[in-house]
N, C-alpha and C positions, 0 to 999 in steps of 0.2 A: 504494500500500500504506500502510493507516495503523498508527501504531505499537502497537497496540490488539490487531492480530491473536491474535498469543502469545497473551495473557489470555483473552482470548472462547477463541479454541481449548481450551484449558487447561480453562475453566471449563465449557466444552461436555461434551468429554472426562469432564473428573470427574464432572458430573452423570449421564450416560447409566452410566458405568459403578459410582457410588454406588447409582444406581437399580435394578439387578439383583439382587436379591436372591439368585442361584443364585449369582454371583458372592462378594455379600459373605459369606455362607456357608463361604467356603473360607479366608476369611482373618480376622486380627482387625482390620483396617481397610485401608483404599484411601486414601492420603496425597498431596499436596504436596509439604506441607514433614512428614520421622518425627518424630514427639517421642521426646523419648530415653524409655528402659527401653520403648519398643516391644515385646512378643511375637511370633513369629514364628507363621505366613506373614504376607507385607504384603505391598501392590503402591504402588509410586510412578510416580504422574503429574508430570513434574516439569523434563521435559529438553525444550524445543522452541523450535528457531531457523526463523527466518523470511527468504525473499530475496522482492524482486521479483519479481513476475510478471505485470505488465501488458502491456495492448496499447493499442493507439490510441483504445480506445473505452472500456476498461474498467480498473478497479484492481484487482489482483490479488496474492497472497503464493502461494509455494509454501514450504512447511512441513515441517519433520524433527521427530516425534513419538518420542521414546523411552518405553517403559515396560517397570517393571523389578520382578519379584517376587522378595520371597528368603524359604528356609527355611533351616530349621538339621535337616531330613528328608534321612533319605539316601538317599528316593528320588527321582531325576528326576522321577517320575509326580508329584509332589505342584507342584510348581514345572510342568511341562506343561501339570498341569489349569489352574493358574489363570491363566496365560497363554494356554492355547487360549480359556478362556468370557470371558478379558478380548479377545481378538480379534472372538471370534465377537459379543459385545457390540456392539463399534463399526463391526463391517463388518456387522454387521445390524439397526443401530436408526439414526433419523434422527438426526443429529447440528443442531442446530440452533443456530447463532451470532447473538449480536445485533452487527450492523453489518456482517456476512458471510454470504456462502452457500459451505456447501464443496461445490467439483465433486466430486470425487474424493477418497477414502482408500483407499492402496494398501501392501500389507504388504511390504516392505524386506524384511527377517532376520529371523532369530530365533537366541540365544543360549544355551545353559545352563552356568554352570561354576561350582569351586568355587572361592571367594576364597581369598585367601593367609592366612588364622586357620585353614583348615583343617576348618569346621565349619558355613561359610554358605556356600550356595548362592544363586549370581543368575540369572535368569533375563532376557535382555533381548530385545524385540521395536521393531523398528523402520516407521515406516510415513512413508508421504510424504501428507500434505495438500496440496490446491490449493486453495485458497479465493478469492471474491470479490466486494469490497464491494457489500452493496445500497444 
């Protein structure tokens, strides 16, 4: 596993999901790192650890992707939607890594609740990457 993965994943990730257009439509941007005074909806690409996962013959990471949308709407449906087309995104378009090939992306959870201000709402979905060096 090279120490690399993270970022290629990360930059994979954002790109397929900057690219959607029905996507960014729903929100006022898809972030990294929020710049402060952000407007609400956003989605952050921004949480993912990586272990070991080779074999005898190959190099490999298996990967924890979080991503996280929040409103200040007080409807669930609005935090739903852009976490459902942020899913439907990466489990339906190629995701392609330089210096990796991902086997698998596989959806973990999903979360919705309201933070302790009383007024944001987070949306968290989690997924497992397995990827492996070309």
């Amino acid at each position: 596993m090279t120490s690399d993965v993270i970022f290629q994943l990360q930059k994979a990730v954002y790109g397929v999901l900057t690219a959607d257009s029905t996507l960014t439509e729903m929100v006022t941007g898809i972030y990294e790192y929020v710049p402060q005074g952000t407007g609400f909806p956003y989605l952050v690409v921004n949480e993912i650890t990586a272990a070991d996962w080779s074999t005898k013959t190959s190099s490999g990471a298996s990967c924890n992707l979080t991503l996280k949308a929040y409103s200040r709407d007080m409807q669930d449906a609005v935090l739903l939607g852009i976490i459902s087309r942020a899913t439907d995104v990466l489990r339906g378009t190629a995701i392609t890594m330089t210096g990796h090939t991902l086997i698998n992306l596989t959806l973990q959870n999903m979360e919705v609740k309201r933070l302790a201000d009383g007024v944001t709402y987070e949306a968290v979905v989690k997924f497992k990457a397995l990827t492996e060096e070309t």
